[in-house]
C-alpha positions in Angstrom: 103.9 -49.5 -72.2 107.0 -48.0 -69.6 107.6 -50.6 -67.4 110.7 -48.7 -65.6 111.6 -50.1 -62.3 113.4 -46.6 -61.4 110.6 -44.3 -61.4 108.4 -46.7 -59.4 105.8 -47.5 -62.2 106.5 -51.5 -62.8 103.4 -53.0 -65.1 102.0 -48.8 -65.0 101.9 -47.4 -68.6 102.3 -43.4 -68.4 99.0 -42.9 -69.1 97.7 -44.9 -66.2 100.2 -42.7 -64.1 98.9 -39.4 -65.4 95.2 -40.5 -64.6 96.4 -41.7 -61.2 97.9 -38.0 -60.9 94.4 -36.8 -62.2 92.5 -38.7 -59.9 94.6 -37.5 -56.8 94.4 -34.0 -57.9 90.8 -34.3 -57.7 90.1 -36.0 -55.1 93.5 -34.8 -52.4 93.2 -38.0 -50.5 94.6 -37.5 -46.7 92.9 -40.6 -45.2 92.3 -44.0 -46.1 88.6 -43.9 -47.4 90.0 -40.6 -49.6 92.3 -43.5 -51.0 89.1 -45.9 -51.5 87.4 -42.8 -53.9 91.3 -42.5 -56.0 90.6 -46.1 -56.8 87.1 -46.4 -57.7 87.6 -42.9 -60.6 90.9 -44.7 -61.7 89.2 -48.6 -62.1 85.9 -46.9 -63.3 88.1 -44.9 -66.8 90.2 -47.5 -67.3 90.0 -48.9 -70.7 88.9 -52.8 -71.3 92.6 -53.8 -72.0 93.9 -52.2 -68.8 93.8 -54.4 -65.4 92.2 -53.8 -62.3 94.0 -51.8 -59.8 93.5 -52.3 -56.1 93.9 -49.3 -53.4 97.0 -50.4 -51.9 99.1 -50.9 -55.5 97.3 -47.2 -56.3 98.8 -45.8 -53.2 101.9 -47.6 -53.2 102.4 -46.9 -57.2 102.0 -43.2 -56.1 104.2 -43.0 -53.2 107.3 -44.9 -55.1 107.1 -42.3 -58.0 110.5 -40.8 -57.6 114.2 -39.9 -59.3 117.6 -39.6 -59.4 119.4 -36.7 -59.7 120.5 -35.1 -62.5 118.6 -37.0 -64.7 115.4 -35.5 -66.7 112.1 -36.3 -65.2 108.6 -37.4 -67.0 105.7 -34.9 -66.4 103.9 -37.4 -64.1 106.9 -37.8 -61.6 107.0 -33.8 -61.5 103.1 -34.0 -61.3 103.2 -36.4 -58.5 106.1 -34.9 -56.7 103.9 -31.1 -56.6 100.8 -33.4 -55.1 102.7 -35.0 -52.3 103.7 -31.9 -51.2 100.4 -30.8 -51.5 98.9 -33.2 -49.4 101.4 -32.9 -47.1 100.9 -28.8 -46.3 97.3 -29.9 -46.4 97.6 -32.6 -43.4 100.2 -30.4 -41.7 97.1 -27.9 -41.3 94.7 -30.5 -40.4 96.9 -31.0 -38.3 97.6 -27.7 -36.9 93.8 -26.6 -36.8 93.5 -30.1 -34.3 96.1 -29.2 -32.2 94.8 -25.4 -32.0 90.9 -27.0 -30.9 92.5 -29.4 -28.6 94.4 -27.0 -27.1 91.1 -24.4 -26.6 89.1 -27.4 -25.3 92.2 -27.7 -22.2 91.6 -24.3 -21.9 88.2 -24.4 -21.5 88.0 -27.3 -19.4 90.6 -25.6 -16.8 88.7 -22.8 -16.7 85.8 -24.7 -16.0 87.1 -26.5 -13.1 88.6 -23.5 -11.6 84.7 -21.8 -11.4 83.3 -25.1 -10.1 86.5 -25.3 -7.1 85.6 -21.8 -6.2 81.7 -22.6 -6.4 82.7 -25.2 -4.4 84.3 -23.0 -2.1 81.8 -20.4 -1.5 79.3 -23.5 -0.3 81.6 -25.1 2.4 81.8 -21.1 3.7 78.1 -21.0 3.5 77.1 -24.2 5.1 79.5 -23.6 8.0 78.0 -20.1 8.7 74.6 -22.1 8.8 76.3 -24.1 11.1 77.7 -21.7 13.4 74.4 -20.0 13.4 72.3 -23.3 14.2 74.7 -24.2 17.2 73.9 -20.4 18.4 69.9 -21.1 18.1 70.1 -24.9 19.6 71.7 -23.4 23.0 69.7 -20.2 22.8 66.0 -22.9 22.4 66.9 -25.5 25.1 65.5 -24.2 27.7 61.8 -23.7 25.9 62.0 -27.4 23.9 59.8 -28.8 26.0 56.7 -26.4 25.7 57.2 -26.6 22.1 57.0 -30.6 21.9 53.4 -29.9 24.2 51.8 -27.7 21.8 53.0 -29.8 18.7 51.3 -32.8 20.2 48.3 -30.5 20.9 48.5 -29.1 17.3 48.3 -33.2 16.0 45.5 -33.8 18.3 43.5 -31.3 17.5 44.1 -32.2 13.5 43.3 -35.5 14.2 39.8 -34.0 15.9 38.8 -32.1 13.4 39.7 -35.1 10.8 37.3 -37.0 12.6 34.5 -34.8 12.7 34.8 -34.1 9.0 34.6 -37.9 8.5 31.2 -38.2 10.4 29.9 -35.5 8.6 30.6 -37.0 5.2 29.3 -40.2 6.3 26.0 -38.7 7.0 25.6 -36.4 3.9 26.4 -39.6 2.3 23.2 -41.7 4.1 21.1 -38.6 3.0 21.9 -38.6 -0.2 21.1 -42.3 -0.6 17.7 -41.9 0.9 16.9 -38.9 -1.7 18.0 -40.8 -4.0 15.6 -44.0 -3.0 12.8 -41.8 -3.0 13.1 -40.5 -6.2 13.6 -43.9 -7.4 10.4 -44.8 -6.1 7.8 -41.8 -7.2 9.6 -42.6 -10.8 8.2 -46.3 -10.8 5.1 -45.1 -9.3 4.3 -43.1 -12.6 6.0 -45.6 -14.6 3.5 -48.0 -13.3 0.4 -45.4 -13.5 1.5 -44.8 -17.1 1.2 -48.5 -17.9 -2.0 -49.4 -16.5 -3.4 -46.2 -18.1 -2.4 -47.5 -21.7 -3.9 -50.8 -21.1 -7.4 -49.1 -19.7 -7.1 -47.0 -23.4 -6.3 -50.1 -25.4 -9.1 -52.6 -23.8 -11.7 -49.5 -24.4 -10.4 -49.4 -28.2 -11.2 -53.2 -28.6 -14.4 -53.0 -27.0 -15.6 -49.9 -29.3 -13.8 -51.6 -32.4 -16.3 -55.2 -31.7 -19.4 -53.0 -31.0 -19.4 -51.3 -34.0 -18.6 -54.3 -35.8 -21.7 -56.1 -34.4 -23.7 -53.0 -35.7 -22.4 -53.4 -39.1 -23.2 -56.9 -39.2 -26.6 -56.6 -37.9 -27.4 -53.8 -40.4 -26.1 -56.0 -42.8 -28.8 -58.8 -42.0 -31.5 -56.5 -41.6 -31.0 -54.6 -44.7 -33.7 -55.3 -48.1 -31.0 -55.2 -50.8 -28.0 -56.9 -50.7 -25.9 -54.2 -51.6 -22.5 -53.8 -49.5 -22.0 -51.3 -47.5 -19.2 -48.5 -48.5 -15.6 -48.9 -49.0 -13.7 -47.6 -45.5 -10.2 -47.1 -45.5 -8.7 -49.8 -42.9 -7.2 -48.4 -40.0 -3.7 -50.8 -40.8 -3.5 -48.6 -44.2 -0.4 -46.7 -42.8 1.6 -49.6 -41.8 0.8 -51.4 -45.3 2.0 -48.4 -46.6 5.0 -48.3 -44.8 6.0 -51.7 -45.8 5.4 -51.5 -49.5 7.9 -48.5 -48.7 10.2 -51.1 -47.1 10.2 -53.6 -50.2 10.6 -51.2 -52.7 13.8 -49.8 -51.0 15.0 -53.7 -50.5 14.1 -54.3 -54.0 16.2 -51.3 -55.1 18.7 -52.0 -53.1 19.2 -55.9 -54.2 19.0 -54.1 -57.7 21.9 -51.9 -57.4 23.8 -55.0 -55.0 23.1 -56.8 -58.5 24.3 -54.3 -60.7 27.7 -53.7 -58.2 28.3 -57.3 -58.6 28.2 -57.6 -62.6 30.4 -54.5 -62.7 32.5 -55.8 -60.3 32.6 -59.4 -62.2 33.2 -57.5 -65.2 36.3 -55.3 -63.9 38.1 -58.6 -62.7 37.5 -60.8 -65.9 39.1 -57.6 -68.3 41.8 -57.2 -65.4 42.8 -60.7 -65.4 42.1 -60.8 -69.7 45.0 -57.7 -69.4 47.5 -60.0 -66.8 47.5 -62.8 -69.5 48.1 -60.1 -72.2 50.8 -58.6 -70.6 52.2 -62.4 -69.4 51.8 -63.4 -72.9 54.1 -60.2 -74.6 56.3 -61.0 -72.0 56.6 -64.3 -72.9 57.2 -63.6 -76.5 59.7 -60.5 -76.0 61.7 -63.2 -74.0 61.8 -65.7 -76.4 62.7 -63.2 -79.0 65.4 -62.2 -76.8 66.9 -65.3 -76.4 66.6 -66.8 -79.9 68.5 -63.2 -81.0 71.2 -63.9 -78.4 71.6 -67.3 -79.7 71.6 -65.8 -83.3 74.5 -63.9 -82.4 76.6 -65.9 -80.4 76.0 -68.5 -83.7 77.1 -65.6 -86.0 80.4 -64.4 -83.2 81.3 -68.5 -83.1 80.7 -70.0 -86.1 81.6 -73.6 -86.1 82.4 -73.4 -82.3 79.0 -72.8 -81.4 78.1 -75.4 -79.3 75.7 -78.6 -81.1 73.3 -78.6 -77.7 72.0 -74.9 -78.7 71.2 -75.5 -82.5 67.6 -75.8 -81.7 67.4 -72.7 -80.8 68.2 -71.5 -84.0 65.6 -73.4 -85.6 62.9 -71.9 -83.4 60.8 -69.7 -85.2 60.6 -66.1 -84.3 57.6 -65.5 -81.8 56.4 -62.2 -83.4 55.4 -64.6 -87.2 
């Protein structure tokens, strides 16, 4: 390892200085977080045996790589002599490019305010030719102010009329609108009330017919010579017992399939949580194969330094038998 205190490499081994030239080369650093990227490539190829290099020894190391004259110079020093200069043209157009912006920005902005002053300009001329004008009209209407004031306040009288008027006329259409509306309110309960009392006129003459002819049957019944029964007749409830035979064989379907949902349902968690143990169990094993291999190895890399407190482990027997 060089450890020359003339070329600026103290504790720097030539090859760390040609991968610090690499680095810069690749990376060109003109500002500090360019620096930050020169560091991380250098520390990130370094070998094991190599220490860790910081930004600020990096950029000082790289700085202080210089010569005396007449003497014969390493390929890094040349290397890092070509990149300063480098860098340097390369910030002195940075640079340049800046000023040149800068410089168009000024311009622009003067130009600027020179078209808002002369904006500016052509208002004031404008508001006082308004002004010269107004004066003119103000001397030429003083003498006919007054009528003008009379027929304004006539103008707001007559608004105010006609505001009125429209107010009265809203307020009636509003009362007439209310009455219609009570009418029709009332001709609607009329016929809701008709409707009603016709319904219960229909349903008392239903009853009555339904109990006379049962009073004929039974008297038939008594005054018949055999005692045979009269014919089968189809109840009048026969559609609703119909319907709600309908009605329990849907809710007894339905209670099926809520049955059948459940037990699939049941089923589905017991196999999810058989697979969760499963997988906590090869977990648990991989782990402890793991660890009783590490121990192995650090028994096998110690020997008879390996501490006494971590013998069990190697006793342990392997998970997977």
């Amino acid at each position: 390892m060089a450890r020359s205190s003339k070329f600026g490499t103290v504790n720097y081994s030539a090859d760390e200085m040609r991968r610090l030239n690499a680095n810069v080369r690749a990376v060109l650093p003109l500002v500090g977080e360019d620096w930050l990227r020169v560091a991380y490539y250098f520390n990130y190829q370094r070998p094991e045996a190599i220490p860790f290099r910081d930004v600020e020894s990096l950029k000082r190391k790289f700085k202080k790589m210089y010569c005396s004259r007449g003497k014969s110079l390493p390929d890094y020093i040349v290397e890092a002599k070509e990149l300063r200069e480098n860098i340097q043209q390369s910030t002195k157009q940075i640079t340049g490019t800046e000023e040149q912006e800068k410089e168009l920005e000024e311009n622009e902005l003067t130009l600027k305010l020179r078209q808002m002053e002369e904006e500016y300009q052509k208002i004031l001329e404008g508001k006082r030719g308004d002004m010269e004008v107004k004066t003119m009209t103000d001397e030429q209407s003083g003498a006919t102010s007054t009528a003008e004031v009379i027929a304004l306040l006539m103008q707001s009288v007559e608004r105010k009329r006609h505001a009125v008027e429209e107010q009265v006329m809203d307020e009636n259409a509003r009362v007439r609108r209310e009455r219609k509306k009570q009418k029709v309110e009332k001709v609607l309960s009329s016929i809701h009330q008709d409707q009603g009392e016709q319904e219960t006129e229909e349903q008392s003459e239903v009853l009555s017919s339904r109990r006379s002819d049962q009073q004929k049957q039974e008297e038939s019944s008594f005054n018949a010579a055999s005692p045979a029964l009269p014919p089968m007749t189809q109840p009048e409830d026969a559609p609703s017992l119909r319907i709600l035979e309908l009605i329990l064989q849907a809710l007894n379907a339905q209670q099926i399939e809520s049955s059948r949902q459940f037990e699939v349902e049941q089923a589905r968690q017991e196999q999810e949580k058989r697979e969760r143990e499963e997988r906590w169990r090869q977990t648990e094993l991989r782990r402890s194969r793991e660890h009783r291999q590490l121990m192995l190895a650090m028994s096998a890399l110690l020997g008879d330094r390996f501490p006494e407190s971590l013998n069990r482990h190697l006793n342990e027997e392997d998970p997977t038998n």
